[in-house]
N, C-alpha and C positions, 0 to 999 in steps of 0.2 A: 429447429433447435430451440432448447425451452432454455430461457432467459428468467429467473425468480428467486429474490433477494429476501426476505422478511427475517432475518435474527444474523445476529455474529459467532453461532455458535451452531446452528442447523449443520447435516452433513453436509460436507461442502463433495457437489457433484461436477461442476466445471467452473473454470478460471482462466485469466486470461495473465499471462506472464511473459518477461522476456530476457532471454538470457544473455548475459555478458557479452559484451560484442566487442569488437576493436579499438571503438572510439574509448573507451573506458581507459585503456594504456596508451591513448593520447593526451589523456589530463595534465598538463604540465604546472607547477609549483606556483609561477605568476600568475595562475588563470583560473588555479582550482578553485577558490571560494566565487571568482563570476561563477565558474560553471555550478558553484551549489555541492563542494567539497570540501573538507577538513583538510582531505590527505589524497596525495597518491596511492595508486591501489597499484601492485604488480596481476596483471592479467591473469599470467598462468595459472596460477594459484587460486584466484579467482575462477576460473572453468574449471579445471583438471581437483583440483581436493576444495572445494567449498560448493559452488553453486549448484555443480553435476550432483550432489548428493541432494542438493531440494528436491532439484527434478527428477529422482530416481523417487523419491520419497513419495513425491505427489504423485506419480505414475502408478505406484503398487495403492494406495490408496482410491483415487480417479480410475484409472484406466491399467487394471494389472496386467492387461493381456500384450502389453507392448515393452512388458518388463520382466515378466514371469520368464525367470528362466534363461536368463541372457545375460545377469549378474556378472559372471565369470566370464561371458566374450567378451562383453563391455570392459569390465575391468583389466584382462589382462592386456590390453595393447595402449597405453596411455597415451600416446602420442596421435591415434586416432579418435580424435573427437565426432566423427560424421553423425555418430546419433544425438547429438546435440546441437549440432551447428543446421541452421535452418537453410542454408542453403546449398547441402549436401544431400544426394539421394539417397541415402539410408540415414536419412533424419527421422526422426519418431513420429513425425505427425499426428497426435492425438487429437479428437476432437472435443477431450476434458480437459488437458490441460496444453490449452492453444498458446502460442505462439505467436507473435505481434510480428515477427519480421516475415513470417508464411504465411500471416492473412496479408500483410504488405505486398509481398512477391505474387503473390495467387491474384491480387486486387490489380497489379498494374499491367495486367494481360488484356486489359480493357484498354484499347490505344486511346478513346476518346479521356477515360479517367486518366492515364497516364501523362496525358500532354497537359490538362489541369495541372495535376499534382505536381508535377517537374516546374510548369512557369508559378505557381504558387509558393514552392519552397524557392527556387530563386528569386522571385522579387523580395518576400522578409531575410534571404541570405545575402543582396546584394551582386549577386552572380552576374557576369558578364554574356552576353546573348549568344556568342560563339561556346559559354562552358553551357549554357541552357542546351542546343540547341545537340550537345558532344551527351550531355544526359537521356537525348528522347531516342539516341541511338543503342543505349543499353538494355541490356535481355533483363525483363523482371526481376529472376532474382538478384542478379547483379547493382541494379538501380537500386531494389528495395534495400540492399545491404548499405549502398552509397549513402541516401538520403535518411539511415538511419545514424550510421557511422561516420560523414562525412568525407570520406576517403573514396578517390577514382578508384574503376578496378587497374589504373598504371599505379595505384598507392600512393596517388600525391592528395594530400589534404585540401579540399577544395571549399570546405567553408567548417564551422565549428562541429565537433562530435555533440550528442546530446548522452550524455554517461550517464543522466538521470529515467531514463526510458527505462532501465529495468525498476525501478519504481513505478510500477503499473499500477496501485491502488489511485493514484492522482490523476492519472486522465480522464477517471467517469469513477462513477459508482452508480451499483444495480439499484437499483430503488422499488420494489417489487419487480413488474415486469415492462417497468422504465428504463432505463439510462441517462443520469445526467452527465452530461460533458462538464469538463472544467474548464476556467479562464484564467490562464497560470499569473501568479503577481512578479515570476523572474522573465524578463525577457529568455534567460538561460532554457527554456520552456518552449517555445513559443513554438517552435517547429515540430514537437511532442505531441503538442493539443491541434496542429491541425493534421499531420499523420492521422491520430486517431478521431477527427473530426470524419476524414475520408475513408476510412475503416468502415465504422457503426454506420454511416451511413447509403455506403457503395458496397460491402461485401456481399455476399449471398447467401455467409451465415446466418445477416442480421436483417435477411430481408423483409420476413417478418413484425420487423420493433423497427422501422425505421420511422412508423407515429409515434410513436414511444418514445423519442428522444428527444433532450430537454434542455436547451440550453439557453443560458442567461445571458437577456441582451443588457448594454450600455443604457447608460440615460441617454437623451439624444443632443445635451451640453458636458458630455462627459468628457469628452475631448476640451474642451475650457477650461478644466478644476486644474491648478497647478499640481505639479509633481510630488508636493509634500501632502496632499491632502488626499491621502490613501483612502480613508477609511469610505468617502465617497465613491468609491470605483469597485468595481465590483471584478474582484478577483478570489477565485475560488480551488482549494487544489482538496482531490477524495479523501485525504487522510485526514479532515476533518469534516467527513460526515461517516455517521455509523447507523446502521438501521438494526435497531434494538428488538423492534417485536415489528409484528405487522399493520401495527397505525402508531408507532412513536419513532422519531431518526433525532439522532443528535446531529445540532450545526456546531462549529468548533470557529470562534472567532480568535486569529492566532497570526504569526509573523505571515503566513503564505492569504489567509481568508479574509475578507476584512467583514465588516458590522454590513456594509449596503449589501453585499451579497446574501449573508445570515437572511437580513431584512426580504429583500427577494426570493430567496428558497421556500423561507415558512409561506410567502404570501402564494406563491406559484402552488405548491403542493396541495396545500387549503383551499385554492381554486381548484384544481384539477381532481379533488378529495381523495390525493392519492394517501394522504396523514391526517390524523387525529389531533396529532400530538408532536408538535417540534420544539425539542429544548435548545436551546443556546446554551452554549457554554466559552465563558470568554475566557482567553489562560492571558497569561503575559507574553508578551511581545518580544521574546527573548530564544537565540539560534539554538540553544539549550532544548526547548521544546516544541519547534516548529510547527506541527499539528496535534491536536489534542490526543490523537493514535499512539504519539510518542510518551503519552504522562500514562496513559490507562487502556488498556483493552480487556472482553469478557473471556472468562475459561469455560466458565458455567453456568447456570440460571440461575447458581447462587454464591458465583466465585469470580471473582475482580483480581486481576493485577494494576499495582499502579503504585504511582511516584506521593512518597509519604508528604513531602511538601504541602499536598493539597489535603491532608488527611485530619483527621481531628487527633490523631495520635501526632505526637510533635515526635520529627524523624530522633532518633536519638544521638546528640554530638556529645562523646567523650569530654567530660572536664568542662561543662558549658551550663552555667546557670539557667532555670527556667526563662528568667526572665532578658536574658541575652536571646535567646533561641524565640522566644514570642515576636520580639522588636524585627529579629531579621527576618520571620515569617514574615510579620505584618508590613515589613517594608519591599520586601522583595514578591512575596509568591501571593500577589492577590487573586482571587478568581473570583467571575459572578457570574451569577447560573438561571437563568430565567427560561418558564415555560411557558409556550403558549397552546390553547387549545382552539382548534377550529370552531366552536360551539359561543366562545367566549374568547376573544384575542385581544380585548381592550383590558381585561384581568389577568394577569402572566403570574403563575406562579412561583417564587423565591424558592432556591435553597440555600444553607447556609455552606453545606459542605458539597465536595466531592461525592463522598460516602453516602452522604441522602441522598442525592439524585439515585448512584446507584442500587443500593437499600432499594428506593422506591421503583426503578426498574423491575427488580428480583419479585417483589412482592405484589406490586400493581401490576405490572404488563405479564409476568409471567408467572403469576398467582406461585409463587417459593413459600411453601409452607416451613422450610428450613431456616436454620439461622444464615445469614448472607454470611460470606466472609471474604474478607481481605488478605493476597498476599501482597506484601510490599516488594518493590525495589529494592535493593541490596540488604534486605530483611530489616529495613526502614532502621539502619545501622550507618551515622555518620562515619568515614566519608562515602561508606559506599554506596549509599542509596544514589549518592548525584555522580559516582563516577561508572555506574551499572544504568542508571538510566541514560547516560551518555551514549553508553555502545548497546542500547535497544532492549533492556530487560522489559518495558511495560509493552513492546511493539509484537505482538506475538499472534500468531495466526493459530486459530483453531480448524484443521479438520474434518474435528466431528465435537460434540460437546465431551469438553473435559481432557482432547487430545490436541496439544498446543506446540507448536513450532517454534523454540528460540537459539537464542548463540549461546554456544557452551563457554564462554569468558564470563558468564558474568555468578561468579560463585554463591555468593552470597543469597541471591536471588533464587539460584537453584536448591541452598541450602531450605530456604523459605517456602518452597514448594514439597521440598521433602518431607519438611515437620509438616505440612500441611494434608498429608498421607498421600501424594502422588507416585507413582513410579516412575523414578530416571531412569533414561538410557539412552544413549549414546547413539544415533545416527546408523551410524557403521554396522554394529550390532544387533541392532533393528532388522534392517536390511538383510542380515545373514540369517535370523530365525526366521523371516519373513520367506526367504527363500528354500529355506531346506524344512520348510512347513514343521517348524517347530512352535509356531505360534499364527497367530490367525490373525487379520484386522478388525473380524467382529471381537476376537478376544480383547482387544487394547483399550482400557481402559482408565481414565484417570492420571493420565502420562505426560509428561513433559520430555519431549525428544530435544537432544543437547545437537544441535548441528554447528560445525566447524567453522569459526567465523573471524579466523586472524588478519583477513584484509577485508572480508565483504563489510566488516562492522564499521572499516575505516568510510565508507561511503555513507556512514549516519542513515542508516533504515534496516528495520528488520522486517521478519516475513510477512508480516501485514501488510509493509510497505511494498512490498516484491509480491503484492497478486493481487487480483481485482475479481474477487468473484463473482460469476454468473449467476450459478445456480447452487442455492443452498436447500437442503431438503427443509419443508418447515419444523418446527418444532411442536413436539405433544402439548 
């Protein structure tokens, strides 16, 4: 299986995702911001009219042969989900657009991996030896369901759900034909990263890249540094790394990544001469913007979405003096942006904005003979730029270059995209020219698909954050 990351914008050929699962409608109100939530999300709604449309999506794009034409079975029975629930026998099983709880289920059929895995997540769950011992009696996919969702198959809650696992951009990210693991900063986490620790490294997809894999150790007085001295620990989550061209990756210093990790990434990479080129980019430390994914991501080689805040255009507020709007930039939305090069690491070079770095992206790494351009967040229109970048308008997955994945809630943005000469459309509507070959995927061009996002957006990530790709085609 070919494993090759170099741009954010290349076709995207295989991803690794995972869809809504039980524990997600076990979030309760006292618990949601431990577990890394805003809000309750209602499940149903969640599977049956929002998610099932990503994966129908990414199917006719990746892998159209297990959707071509099945539109209308699929559809008309609503209450049977088996092609999306992984551990049903007429699940979909792609091997573009994989599945985390099927490489899970498929992985624990190795009894010696599976007694591992089972006494591993019980000791960080606290589990008692008699519920340990009730889990090595379960059938793969069974167990894989439990140890994802936290729920017996008697349905009794046996330790916390992880509702963040369909956030797959954060347990690794491809790095050519690397993979680095993450080292999550929430404990909310912790059983997420070694799941997929046992994955990439035990499955038989990855049996190939299992040199390939990259993770970052502690210092070895790490365990010393008290509790408030974060930025010494080296915690890392994907959604703040992006690999821009094939020798530059942005690190994102942010609430989830701290500075010593940044610090280790460039030094590890630059050893390994897997980069050229690693830019830092520090945001504020605020739930606002959690990973840099969430202020900016690419549409084009010479098209940016992102959060105005960081822009050199001052976002525009209604009835607000210049110099009111300067003061709460300059107090609230710092950013610093440093590059280093493997040739020269003792000279980093500064930008001042957002927009240079990327500007010089466009131009330097992917020689843009065009003008770059900028759409903003809520069309860099106060209040909506900060309440559209809230429910994920910068968070958007590309495709293929130019064809981008976001939530249809966030108007203003999509307005931004329109004057920008894109084509909207709607999800739903896609899917139905798609099917009755009124239209083609090589035709699709320069589009922004509106997908349905009245509870997934409440779970703070959008499509970027829901996949983690494999394999992108490179770019010309």
């Amino acid at each position: 299986m070919k494993v090759s990351v170099t741009s954010e914008i290349g076709t995207l050929k295989r991803l690794l995702v995972h869809s809504p699962d039980s524990g997600l409608g076990k979030v309760v109100p006292s618990k949601a911001q431990d577990w890394l939530f805003e809000d309750i999300v209602h499940l149903d709604t969640i599977r049956k009219d929002e998610y099932d449309y990503y994966t129908k999506i990414l199917l006719y794009f990746l892998d159209p042969e297990k959707i071509k034409g099945k539109l209308t079975e699929i559809d008309s029975n609503q209450n049977n989900r088996e092609f999306y629930k992984p551990e049903h026998e007429h699940f979909y099983k792609s091997d573009k657009v994989i599945e985390l709880q099927w490489l899970l289920s498929e992985l624990l059929k190795n009894s010696d991996i599976k007694t591992k895995l089972v006494s591993s997540v019980c000791a960080i769950e606290g589990c008692t030896y008699r519920i340990q011992n009730e889990l090595l009696n379960y059938e793969p996919t069974e167990l894989a369901k439990t140890l994802i969702s936290g729920t017996s198959q008697e349905r009794q809650l046996l330790f916390a759900p992880i509702p963040n696992f369909i956030f797959t951009r954060d347990i690794g990210i491809t790095i050519k034909d690397h993979v680095l693991l993450n080292k999550p900063a929430k404990k909310a986490r912790t059983r997420e990263a070694l799941l997929a620790k046992y994955i990439f490294f035990n499955h038989p997809l990855f049996a190939d890249y299992t040199n390939k894999i990259i993770e970052l150790s502690d210092s070895h007085h790490s365990f010393l540094l008290p509790k408030e001295d974060d930025e010494r620990k080296i915690t890392l989550e994907g959604g703040d790394i992006m690999v821009v061209s094939e020798n530059h990756i942005l690190v994102g210093v942010s609430e989830r990544t701290s500075s010593e990790a940044a610090v280790k990434i460039t030094q590890t990479l630059f050893e390994m001469g897997l980069m050229d080129k690693v830019t830092i980019v520090k945001i504020p430390k605020k739930r606002d913007y959690m990973h840099i994914d969430t202020v900016f991501t690419q549409v084009k080689r010479d098209v940016w979405v992102m959060l105005g805040n960081f822009s050199r255009k001052a976002v525009k507020h209604e009835d607000e003096s210049a110099v009111e709007r300067i003061l709460e930039i300059k107090k609230e939305e710092k950013i610093k942006i440093l590059q280093f090069h493997r040739n020269n690491p003792e000279n980093p070079i500064s930008f001042e904005s957002l927009e240079d770095l990327l500007v010089d992206i466009s131009k330097t790494d992917l020689q843009c003979k065009t003008e770059v351009r900028f759409i903003f967040s809520g069309n860099n229109e106060f209040p909506y730029s900060a309440r559209e970048q809230w429910t994920d308008s910068c968070n958007l997955l590309a495709l293929k270059e130019g064809v981008v994945l976001g939530y249809d809630r966030n108007d203003k943005t999509t307005e931004a995209f329109r004057n920008a000469g894109f084509t909207i459309i709607g999800v739903k509507e896609l899917l139905q020219q798609l099917e009755n070959n009124s239209i083609t995927i090589d035709q699709i061009k320069d589009t922004f698909i509106l997908m349905p996002s009245a509870e997934l957006s409440r779970a703070r990530g959008g499509f970027h954050c829901m996949s983690m790709p494999l394999w992108r085609e490179p770019i010309n």
